[in-house]
C-alpha positions in Angstrom: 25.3 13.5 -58.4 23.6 12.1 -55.6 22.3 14.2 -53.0 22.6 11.1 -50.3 26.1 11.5 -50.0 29.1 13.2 -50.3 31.4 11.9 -53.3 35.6 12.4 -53.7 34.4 14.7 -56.5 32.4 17.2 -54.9 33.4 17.1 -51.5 35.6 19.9 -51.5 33.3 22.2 -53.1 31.1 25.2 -52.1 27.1 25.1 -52.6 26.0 28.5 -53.6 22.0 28.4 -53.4 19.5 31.4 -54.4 16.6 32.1 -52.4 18.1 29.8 -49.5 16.3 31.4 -46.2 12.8 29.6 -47.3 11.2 27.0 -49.0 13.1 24.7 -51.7 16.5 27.5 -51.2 16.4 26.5 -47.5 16.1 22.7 -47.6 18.8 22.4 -50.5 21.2 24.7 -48.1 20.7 22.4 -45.3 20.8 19.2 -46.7 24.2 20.4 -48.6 25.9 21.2 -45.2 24.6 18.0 -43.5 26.5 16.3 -46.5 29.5 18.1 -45.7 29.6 20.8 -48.1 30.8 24.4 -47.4 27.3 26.6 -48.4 26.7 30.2 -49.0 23.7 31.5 -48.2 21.8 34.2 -50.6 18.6 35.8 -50.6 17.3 39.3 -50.7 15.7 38.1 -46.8 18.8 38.7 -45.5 18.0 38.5 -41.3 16.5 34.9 -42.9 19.5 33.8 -44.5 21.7 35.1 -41.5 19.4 33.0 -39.2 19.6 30.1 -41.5 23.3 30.2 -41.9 23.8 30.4 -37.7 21.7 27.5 -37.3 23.8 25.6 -39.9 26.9 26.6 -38.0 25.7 25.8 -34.6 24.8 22.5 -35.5 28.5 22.0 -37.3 27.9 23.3 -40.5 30.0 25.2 -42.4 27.4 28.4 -43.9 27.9 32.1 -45.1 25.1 34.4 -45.6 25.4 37.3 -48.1 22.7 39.5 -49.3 
């Protein structure tokens, strides 16, 4: 899978990344939603993943954070 774009097979499929409020966890979960992708948001930071996941929304994302 490409992560340039979205294809027919995975674009109706939920991204579930680990350790997504910084670093590597972060990037992938943003780069997932700006491809469309419905992502949820885990990491034991949970204020960081909450943050992440409101600036995904607010910029038309689709992101859940759970601790």
């Amino acid at each position: 899978m490409s992560l340039n774009t979205a294809d027919d097979q995975t674009a109706e499929r939920v991204v579930v990344v680990t350790g997504a409020a910084q670093g590597l966890g972060k990037a992938y979960t943003r780069k997932f939603s700006h491809l469309g992708h419905k992502t949820v948001a885990l990491d034991i930071n949970t204020e960081g993943a909450q943050r992440l996941a409101q600036d995904i929304n607010n910029e038309g994302g689709n992101c859940t954070a759970i601790e």
